[in-house]
C-alpha positions as CSV (number, residue, x, y, z in Angstrom):
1,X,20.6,11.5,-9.2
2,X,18.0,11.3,-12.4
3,X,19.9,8.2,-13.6
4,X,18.8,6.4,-10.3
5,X,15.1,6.8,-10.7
6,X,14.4,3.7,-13.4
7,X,16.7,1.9,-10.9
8,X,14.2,0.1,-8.6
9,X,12.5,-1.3,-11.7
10,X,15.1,-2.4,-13.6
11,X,16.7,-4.3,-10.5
12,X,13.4,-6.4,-10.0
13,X,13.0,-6.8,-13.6
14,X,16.1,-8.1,-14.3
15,X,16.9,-9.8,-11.0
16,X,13.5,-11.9,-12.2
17,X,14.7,-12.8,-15.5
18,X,18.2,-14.0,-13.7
19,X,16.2,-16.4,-10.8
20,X,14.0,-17.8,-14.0
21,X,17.4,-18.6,-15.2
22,X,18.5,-20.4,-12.4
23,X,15.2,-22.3,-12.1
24,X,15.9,-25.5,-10.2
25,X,18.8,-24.3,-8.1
26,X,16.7,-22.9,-4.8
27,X,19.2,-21.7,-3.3
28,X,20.9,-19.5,-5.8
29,X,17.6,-18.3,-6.8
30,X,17.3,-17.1,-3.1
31,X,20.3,-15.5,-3.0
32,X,20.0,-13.5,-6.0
33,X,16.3,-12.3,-4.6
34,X,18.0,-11.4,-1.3
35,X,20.1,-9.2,-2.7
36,X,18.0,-7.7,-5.5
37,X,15.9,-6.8,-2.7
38,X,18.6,-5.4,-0.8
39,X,19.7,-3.2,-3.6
40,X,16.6,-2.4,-4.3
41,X,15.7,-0.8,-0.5
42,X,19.5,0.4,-1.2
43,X,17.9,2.5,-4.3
44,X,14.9,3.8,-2.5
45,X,16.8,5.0,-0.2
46,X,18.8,6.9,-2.0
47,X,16.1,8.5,-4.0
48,X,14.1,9.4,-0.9
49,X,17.3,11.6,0.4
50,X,17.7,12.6,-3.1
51,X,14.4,13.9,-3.6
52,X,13.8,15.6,-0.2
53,X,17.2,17.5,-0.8
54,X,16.3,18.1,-4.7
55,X,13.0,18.3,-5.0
56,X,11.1,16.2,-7.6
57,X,13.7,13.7,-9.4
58,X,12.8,13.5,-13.4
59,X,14.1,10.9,-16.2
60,X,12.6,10.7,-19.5
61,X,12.8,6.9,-20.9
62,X,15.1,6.8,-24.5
63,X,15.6,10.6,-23.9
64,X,12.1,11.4,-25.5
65,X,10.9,14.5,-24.0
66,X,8.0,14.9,-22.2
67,X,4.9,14.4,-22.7
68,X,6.2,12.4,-26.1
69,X,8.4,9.4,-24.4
70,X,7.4,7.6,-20.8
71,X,8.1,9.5,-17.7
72,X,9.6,8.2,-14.5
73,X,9.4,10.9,-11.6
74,X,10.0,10.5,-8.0
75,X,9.0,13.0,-5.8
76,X,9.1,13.0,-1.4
77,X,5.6,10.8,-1.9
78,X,6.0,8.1,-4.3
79,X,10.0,7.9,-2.5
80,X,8.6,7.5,1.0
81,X,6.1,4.7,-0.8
82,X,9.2,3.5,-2.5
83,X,11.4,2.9,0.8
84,X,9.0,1.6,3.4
85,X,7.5,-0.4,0.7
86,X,10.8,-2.5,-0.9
87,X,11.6,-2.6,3.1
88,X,8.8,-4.5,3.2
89,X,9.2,-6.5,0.6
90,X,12.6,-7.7,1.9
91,X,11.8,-8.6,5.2
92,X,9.0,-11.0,3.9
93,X,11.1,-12.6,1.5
94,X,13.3,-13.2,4.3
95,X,9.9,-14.6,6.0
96,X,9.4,-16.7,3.3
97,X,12.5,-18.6,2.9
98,X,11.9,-20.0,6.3
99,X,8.3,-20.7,5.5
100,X,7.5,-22.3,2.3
101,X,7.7,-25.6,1.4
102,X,10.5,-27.0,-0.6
103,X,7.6,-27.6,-3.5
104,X,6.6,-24.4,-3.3
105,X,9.8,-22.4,-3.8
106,X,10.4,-24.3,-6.8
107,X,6.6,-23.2,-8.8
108,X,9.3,-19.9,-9.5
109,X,8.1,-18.1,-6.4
110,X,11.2,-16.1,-6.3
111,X,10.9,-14.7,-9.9
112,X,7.1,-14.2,-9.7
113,X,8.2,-12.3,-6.2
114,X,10.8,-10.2,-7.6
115,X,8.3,-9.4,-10.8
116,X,5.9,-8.1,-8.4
117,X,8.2,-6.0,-7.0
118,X,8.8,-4.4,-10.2
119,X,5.4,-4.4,-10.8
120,X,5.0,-2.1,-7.3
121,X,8.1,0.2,-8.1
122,X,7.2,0.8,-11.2
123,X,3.8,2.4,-9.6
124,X,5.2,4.7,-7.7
125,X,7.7,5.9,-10.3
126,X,5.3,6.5,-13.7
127,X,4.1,10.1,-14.9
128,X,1.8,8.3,-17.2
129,X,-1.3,7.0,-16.7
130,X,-1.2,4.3,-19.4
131,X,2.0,3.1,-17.4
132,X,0.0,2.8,-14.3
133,X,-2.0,0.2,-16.0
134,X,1.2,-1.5,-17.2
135,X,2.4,-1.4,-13.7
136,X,-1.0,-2.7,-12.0
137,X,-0.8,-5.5,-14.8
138,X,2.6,-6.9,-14.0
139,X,1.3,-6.7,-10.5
140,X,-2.1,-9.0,-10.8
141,X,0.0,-11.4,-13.0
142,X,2.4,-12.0,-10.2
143,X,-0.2,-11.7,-7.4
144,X,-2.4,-14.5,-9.5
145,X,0.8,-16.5,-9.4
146,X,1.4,-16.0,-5.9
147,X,-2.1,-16.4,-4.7
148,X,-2.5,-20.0,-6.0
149,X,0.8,-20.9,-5.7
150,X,0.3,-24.5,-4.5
151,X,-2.7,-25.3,-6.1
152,X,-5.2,-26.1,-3.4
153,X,-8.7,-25.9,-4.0
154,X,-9.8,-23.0,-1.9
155,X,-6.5,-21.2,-3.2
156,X,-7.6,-21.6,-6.9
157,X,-10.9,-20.4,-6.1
158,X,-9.9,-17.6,-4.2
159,X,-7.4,-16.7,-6.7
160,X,-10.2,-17.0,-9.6
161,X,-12.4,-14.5,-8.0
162,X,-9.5,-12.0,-7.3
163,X,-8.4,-12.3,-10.9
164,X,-12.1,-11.8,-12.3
165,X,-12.6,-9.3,-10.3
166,X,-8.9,-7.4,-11.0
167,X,-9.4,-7.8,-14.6
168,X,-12.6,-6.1,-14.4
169,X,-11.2,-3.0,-13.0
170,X,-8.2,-3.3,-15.8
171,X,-11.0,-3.2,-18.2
172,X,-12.4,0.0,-16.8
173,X,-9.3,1.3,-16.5
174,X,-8.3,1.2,-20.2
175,X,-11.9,2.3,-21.1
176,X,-11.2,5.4,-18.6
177,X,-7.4,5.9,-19.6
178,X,-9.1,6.3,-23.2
179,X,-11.8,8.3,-22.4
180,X,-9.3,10.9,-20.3
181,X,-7.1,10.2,-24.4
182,X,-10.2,11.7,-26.1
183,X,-11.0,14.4,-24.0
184,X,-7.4,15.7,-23.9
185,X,-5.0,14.3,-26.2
186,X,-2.7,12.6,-23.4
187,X,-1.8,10.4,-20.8
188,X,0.7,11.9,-19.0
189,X,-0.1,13.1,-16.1
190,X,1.9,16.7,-15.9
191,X,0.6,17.4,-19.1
192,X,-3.0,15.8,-17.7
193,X,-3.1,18.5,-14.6
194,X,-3.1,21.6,-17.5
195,X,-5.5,20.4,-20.0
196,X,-8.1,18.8,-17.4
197,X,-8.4,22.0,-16.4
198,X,-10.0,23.3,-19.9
199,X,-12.4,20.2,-20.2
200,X,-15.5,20.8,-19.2
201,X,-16.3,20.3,-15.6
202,X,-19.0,17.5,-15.7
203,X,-16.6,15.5,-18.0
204,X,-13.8,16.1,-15.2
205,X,-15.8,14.9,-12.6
206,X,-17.1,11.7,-14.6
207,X,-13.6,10.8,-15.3
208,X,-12.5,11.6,-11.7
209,X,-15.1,8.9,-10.3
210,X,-14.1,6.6,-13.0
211,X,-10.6,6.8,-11.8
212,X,-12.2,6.2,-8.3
213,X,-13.4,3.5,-9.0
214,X,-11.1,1.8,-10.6
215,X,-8.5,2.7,-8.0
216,X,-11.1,2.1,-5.1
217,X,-11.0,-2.0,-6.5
218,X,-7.7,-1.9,-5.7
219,X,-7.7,-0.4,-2.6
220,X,-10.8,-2.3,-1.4
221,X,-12.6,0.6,-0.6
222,X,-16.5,0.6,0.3
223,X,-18.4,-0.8,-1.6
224,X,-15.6,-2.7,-3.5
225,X,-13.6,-4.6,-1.0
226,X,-15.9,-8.0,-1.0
227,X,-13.0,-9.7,-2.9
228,X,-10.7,-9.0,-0.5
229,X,-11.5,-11.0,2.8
230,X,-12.0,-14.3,0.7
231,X,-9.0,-14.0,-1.5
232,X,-5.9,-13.0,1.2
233,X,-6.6,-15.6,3.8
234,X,-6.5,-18.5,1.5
235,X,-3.1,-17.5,0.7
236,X,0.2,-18.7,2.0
237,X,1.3,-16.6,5.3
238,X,4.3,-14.5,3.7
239,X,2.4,-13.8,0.3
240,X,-1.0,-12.8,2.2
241,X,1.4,-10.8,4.5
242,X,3.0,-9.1,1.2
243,X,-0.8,-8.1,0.2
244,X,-2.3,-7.2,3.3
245,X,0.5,-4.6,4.2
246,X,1.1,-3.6,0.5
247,X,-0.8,-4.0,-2.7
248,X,-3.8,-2.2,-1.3
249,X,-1.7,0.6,-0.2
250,X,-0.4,1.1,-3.9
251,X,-4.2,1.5,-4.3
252,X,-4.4,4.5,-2.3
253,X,-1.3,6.0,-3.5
254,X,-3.1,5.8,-7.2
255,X,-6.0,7.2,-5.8
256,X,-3.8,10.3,-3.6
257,X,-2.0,11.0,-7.0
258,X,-4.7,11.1,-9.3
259,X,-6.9,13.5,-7.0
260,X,-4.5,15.7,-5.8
261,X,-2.9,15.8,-9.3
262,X,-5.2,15.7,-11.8
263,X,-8.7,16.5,-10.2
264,X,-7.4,18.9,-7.9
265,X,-10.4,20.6,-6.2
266,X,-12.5,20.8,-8.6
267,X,-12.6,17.3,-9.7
268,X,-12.6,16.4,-6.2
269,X,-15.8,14.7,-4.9
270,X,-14.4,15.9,-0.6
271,X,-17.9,14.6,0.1
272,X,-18.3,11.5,-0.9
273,X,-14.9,10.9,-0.2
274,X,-15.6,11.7,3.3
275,X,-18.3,9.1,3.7
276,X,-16.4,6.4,1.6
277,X,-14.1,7.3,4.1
278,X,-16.2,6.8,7.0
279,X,-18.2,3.6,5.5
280,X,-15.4,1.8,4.8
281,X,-13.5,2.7,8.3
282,X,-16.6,1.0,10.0
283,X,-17.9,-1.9,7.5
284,X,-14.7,-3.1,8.0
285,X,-14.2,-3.3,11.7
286,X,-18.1,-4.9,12.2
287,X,-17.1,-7.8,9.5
288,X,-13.8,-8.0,11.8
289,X,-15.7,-8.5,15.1
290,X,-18.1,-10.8,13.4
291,X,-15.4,-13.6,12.3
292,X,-12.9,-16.2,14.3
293,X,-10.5,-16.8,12.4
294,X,-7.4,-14.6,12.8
295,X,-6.4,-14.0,9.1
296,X,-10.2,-13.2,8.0
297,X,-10.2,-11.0,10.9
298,X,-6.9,-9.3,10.0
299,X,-8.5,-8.9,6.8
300,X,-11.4,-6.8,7.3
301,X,-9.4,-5.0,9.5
302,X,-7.4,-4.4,6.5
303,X,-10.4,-2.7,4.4
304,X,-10.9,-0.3,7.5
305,X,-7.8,1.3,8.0
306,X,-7.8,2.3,4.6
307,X,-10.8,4.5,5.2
308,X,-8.4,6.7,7.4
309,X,-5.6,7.2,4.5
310,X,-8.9,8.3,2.6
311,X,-9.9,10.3,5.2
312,X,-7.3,12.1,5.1
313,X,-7.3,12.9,1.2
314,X,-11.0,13.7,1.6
315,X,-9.5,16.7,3.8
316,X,-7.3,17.9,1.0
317,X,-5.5,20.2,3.4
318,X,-2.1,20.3,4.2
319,X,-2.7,18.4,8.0
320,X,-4.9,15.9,6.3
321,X,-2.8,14.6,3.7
322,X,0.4,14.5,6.1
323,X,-1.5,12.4,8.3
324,X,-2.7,9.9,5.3
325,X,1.5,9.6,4.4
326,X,2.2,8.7,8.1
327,X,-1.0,6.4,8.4
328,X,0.4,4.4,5.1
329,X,3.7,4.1,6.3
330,X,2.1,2.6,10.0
331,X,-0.1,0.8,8.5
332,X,2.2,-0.8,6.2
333,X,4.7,-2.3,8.8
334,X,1.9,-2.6,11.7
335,X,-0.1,-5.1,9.1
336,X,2.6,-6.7,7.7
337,X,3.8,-7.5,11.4
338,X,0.1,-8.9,12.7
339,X,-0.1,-11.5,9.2
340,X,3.7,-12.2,10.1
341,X,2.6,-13.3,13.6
342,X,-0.3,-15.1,12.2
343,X,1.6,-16.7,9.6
344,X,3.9,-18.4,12.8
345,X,0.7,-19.3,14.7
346,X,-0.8,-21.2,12.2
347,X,2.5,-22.8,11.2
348,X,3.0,-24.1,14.8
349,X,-0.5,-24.9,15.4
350,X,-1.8,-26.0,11.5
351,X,-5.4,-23.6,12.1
352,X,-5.9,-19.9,12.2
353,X,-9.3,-20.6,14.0
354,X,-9.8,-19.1,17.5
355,X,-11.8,-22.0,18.8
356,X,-9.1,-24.2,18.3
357,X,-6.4,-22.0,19.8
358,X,-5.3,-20.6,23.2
359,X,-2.6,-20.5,25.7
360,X,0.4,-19.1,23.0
361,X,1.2,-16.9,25.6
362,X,2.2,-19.4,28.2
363,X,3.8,-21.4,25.7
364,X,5.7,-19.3,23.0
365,X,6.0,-15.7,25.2
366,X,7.8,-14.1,22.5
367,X,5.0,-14.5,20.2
368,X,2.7,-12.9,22.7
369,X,5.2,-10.0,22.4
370,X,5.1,-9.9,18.6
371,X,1.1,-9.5,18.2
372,X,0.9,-7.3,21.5
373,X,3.1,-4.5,19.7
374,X,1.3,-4.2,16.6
375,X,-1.7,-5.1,17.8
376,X,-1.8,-1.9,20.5
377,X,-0.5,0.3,17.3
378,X,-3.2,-0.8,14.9
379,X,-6.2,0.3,17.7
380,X,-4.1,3.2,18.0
381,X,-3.1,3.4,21.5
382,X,-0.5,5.8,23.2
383,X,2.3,6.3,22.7
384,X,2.9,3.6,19.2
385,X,2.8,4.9,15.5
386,X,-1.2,4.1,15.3
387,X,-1.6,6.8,17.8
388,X,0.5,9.5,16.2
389,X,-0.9,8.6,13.1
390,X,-4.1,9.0,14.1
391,X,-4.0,11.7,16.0
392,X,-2.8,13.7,12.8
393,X,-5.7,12.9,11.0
394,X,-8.2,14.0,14.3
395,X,-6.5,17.0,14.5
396,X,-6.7,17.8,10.8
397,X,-10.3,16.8,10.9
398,X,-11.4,19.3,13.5
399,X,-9.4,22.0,12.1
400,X,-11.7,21.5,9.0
401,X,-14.9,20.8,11.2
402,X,-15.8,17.5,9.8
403,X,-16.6,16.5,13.3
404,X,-18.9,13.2,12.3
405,X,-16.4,11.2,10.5
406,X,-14.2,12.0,12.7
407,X,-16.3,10.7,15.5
408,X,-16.5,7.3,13.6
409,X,-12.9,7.3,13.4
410,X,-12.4,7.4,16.9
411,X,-15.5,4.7,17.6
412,X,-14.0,2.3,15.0
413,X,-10.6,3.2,17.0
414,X,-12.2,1.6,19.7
415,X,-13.8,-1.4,18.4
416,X,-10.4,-2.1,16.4
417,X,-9.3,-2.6,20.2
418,X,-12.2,-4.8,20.8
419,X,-11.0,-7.0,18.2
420,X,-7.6,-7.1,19.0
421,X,-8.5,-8.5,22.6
422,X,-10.7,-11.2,20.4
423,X,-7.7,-12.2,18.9
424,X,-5.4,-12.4,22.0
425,X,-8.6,-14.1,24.1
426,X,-8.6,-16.9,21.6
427,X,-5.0,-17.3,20.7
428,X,-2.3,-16.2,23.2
429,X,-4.8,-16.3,26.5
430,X,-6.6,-19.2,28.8
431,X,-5.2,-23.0,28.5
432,X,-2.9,-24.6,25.9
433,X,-4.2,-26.2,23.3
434,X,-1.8,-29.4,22.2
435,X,-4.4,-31.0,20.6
436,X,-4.2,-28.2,18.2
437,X,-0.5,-28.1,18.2
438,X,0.0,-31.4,17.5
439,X,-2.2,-31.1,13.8
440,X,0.5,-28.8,13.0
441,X,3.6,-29.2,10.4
442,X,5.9,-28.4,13.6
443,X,4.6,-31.5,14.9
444,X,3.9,-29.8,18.4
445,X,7.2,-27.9,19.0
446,X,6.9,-24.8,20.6
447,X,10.1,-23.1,19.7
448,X,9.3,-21.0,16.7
449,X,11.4,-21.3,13.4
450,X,13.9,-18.8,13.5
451,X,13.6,-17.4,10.0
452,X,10.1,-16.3,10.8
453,X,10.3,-14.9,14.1
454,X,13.3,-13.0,13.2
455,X,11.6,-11.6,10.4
456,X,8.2,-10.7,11.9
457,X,10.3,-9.3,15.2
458,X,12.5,-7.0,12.7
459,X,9.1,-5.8,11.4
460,X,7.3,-5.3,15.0
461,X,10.9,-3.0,16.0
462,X,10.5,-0.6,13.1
463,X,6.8,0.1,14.3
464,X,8.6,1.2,17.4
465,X,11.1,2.8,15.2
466,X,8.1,4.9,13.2
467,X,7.0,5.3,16.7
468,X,10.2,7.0,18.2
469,X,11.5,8.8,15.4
470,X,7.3,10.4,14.8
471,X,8.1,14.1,14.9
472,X,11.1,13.6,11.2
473,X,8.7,11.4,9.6
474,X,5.8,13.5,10.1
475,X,7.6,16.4,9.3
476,X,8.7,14.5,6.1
477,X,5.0,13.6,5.1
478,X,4.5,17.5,5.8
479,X,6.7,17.9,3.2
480,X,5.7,15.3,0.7
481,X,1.7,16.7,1.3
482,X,3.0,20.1,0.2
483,X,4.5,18.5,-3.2
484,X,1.2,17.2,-4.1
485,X,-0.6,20.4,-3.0
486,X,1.6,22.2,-5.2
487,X,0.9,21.1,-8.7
488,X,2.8,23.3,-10.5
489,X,5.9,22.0,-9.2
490,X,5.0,18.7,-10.5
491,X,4.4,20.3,-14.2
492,X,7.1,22.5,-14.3
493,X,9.5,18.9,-13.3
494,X,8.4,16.9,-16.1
495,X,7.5,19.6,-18.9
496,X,9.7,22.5,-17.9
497,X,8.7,25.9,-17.5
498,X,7.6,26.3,-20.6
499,X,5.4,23.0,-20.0
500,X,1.3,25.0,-20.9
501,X,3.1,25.7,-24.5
502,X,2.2,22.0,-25.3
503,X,-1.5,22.0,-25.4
504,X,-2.2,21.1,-28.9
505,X,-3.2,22.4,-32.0
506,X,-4.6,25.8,-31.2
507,X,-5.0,25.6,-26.9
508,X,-5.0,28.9,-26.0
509,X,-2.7,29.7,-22.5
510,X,-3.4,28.1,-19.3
511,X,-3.3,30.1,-16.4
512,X,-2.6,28.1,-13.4
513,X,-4.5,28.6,-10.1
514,X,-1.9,29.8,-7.1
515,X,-0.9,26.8,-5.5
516,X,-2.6,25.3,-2.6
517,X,0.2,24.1,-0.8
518,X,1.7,27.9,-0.9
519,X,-2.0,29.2,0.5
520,X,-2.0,26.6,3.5
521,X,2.0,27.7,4.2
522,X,1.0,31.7,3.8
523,X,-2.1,30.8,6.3
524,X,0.0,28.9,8.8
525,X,2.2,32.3,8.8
C-alpha cells in the first residue's frame, strides 16, 4: 500500500495540469475535476483503511532513504485529515458548478481548485518540514487565485491583505525552518523528534513558539485571526465554503504534528496553549454576536471553534487529543454545511445581511432544514456530532482538572447557540422579504438551484452520519491520538530501527523517553 501514499498529490497535480490544457472547454475541464476529485476521496480512503490495519504507511521520494530524500508518510491522523478533507473538497466542487458564473469558471477556477487540493494533500502527507512550506505555498497561490477570482474591488482587497499577511507567516516560516537547520542539521521531522531532544531546552522552546506562530496565522488563532473575518466573506460562496471548513483546519493539523512530534512535552507551552485555547474559543463567539451579516458571523464563529481542537492538544492526553480528531472532522463538515446554506441564501436573495432577510422558512422549508442541522451541531446540542465532540473534550478536560477553560468552553457553547438563533431570527423567521428577493440573480424564484442544495444537503447528512456512527470514529481518533502520543513509532517508520544511528558527526546515542501513548494505555489498565 506504500505506493499509494504520493497518490492524492500526484492526482491533483496532474489532474490540474490536464484542465489548464483544456482551458476554454468548461465542461471537459469539469469533468476531469469531478473525477480527479473522485479518485482522489477514492485514494484517501484507501490509505485510511490501509493505515489503521498497517500502521504508519512510508514512501521515500526517488528511493532516497530517509532523512536524505523527501518523505511521504501517512499515518491514522494525517489519513482521517486526508478522507474527510478531499470529501469535502468534492462536494464543493460539485457546489460550485451550480454556482459560479459562466465568466468565472473560465479565470481557470477548476485548475487553481484542483492545485489547491494538491496543495492540502500534500500537507497531510510530508515528513519534512521544508515540504510543509512547499505545501502551504501551493496552497496561498491557489487560495490568492480563488479569493479574487472575479476581480471585484472588495475581493481584491480582501485578497491583498490575506496574501500580505500569508506571506508574512511564509517568511517566518523559512526563517524558523532555518533556524530548526542550524540547530540540528535537518528538516525531517522523524529525524527532528531525536535530535530536538539534545538541543538545549530554551532553544527548543524558542523554536516551538516560532512554529506556533507561524502555524497559529494559519489557523487564525488568538491573537492572529484578524485577517480572517475580512478576507472569507468577500469571497464567492463555494470557495469561502472551501476555506471556512478547510484551510484553517490544515493549520491545526500543522500545529497537532509539530507539538506532539517534535516538542513533545517538553517543548510544549500546555499553558499558554490552554489560554490561546480559551481566548480564541471566546474572542470569537463575541465578534460573532456583534455582526449581521451571516457570512461575517460564520466567520468568527470559525476562529472559535478552533480554540476547542487547541484545547484539546493543550491537554496532551490521550482523551484530549481524541476529542480534537473528532472536533476537526465535525467541524469540517458542520462549517462547510452552514457557508453552503449561506452561499444559497444569498444567491436567491443577492445580500447576506440580516436586516434585509426573513421569512426563508416559510418560503424555501428545505433550506430552514439545511441551516437547522448544522446549526444545532455547531452549538453543540444533543444528540448531533457537536455534542459528542464536545463532550470528549469536557470529559478530558476534567479528568486533567483544568476546570476554567473548560467552563469557557461550555459558556461560549452557549452563546454559539445564541448566535445561531440570530441567524435563524433574521433569515429563515418573521415575514418574507421579496423586496430582498427580487435584488437577487434568481430573480425572485424561490425554488433553489438544484446543484447547490443537493450539494449542501449531502454535506448536512454526513453530520448526521458523524453523528450516528460517533462511538467507530471516536474510537478511530483514539487510535490516531495514540500514534502521535507514541513517537517512537513515527521514527522507527521513516528511519528504521536503527533510525538514532543518524545523528551526525559524532552525536552520541539517544535514548528515547517510554512512550506516552503506552503510559496513558498501561494507566487505563
Amino acid at each position: 500500500m506504500n505506493v499509494l501514499v504520493p497518490l492524492p498529490f500526484v492526482l491533483g497535480l496532474g489532474g490540474a495540469a490536464v484542465a489548464l490544457l483544456c482551458h476554454g472547454r468548461r465542461k471537459l475541464q469539469r469533468a476531469i475535476a469531478l473525477a480527479v476529485t473522485s479518485a482522489t476521496v477514492a485514494s484517501s480512503v484507501a490509505l485510511l483503511v490501509a493505515s489503521d490495519r498497517q500502521g504508519h504507511l512510508v514512501t521515500q521520494v526517488g528511493g532516497w532513504p530517509a532523512p536524505f530524500g523527501i518523505t511521504l508518510v501517512v499515518d491514522r491522523f494525517s489519513a482521517i485529515m486526508l478522507v474527510v478533507s478531499t470529501a469535502m473538497i468534492l462536494v464543493v466542487l460539485v457546489y460550485a458548478i451550480g454556482q459560479l458564473s459562466v465568466e468565472r469558471e473560465r479565470l481557470y477556477f477548476h485548475p487553481v481548485y484542483l492545485v489547491l487540493t494538491a496543495g492540502v494533500c500534500l500537507s497531510f502527507l510530508t515528513g519534512d518540514l521544508f515540504n510543509l512550506f512547499v505545501a502551504f505555498e501551493v496552497m496561498l497561490m491557489a487560495s490568492y487565485v480563488l479569493l479574487t477570482l472575479g476581480g471585484s474591488s472588495g475581493q481584491i482587497r480582501s485578497g491583498m491583505t490575506y496574501l500580505v499577511i500569508n506571506l508574512l507567516a511564509s517568511t517566518f516560516f523559512v526563517v524558523a525552518v532555518g533556524l530548526t537547520y542550524a540547530a540540528t542539521g535537518t528538516v525531517n521531522m522523524a529525524q527532528l523528534a531525536l535530535r530536538l531532544g539534545e538541543v538545549d531546552p530554551a532553544l527548543r522552546a524558542a523554536l516551538g513558539l516560532m512554529f506556533l506562530v507561524v502555524f497559529g496565522v494559519k489557523a487564525a488563532i488568538f491573537p492572529l485571526f484578524f485577517w480572517l473575518p475580512d478576507a472569507y466573506p468577500t469571497a464567492p460562496a463555494p470557495v469561502t465554503a472551501l476555506f471556512a471548513g478547510l484551510l484553517t483546519k490544515v493549520g491545526v493539523y500543522a500545529i497537532i504534528r509539530s507539538q506532539t512530534l517534535l516538542f513533545g512535552d517538553l517543548g510544549r507551552p500546555s499553558v499558554l496553549l490552554l489560554a490561546i485555547a480559551g481566548a480564541t474559543m471566546l474572542v470569537g463567539v463575541l465578534g460573532a454576536i456583534a455582526q449581521n451579516d451571516i457570512k461575517r458571523i460564520l466567520s468568527f464563529h470559525i476562529v472559535s471553534q478552533i480554540g476547542y481542537m487547541i484545547l484539546g492538544l493543550a491537554l496532551f492526553s490521550l482523551a484530549g487529543l481524541a476529542g480534537a480528531i473528532l472536533y476537526i472532522v465535525h467541524h469540517i463538515v458542520v462549517k462547510t454545511t452552514l457557508f453552503l446554506v449561506a452561499g444559497v441564501v444569498e444567491r436567491m436573495a443577492g445580500t447576506a445581511s440580516l436586516t434585509r432577510l426573513g421569512g426563508f422558512s416559510r418560503m424555501v422549508p428545505v433550506l430552514g432544514i439545511l441551516f437547522l442541522l448544522p446549526a444545532f451541531s455547531l452549538a453543540g446540542i444533543p444528540p448531533f456530532s457537536g455534542f459528542v465532540a464536545k463532550l470528549a473534550l469536557v470529559q478530558a478536560g476534567l479528568e486533567s482538572g483544568r476546570l476554567l477553560v473548560i467552563g469557557v468552553s461550555l459558556l461560549v457553547s452557549l452563546l454559539t447557540l445564541f448566535s445561531m438563533t440570530k441567524i435563524w431570527g433574521g433569515v429563515f423567521w418573521g415575514a418574507p422579504e421579496p423586496a430582498a428577493l427580487s435584488e437577487g440573480p434568481a430573480g425572485g424564484r424561490l425554488r433553489p438551484p438544484s446543484l447547490m442544495t443537493g450539494a449542501t444537503g449531502a454535506m448536512a447528512a454526513l453530520s448526521l452520519v458523524i453523528a450516528v456512527f460517533a462511538e467507530p470514529l471516536y474510537g478511530l481518533s483514539e487510535r490516531a491520538a495514540a500514534d502521535l502520543l507514541d513517537r517512537d513509532s513515527y521514527t522507527a517508520a521513516v528511519l528504521g530501527e536503527g533510525g538514532g544511528d543518524l545523528l551526525g558527526e559524532g552525536g552520541g546515542e539517544v535514548v528515547e523517553p517510554a512512550s506516552p501513548a503506552a503510559a496513558v494505555r498501561g494507566g487505563d489498565s
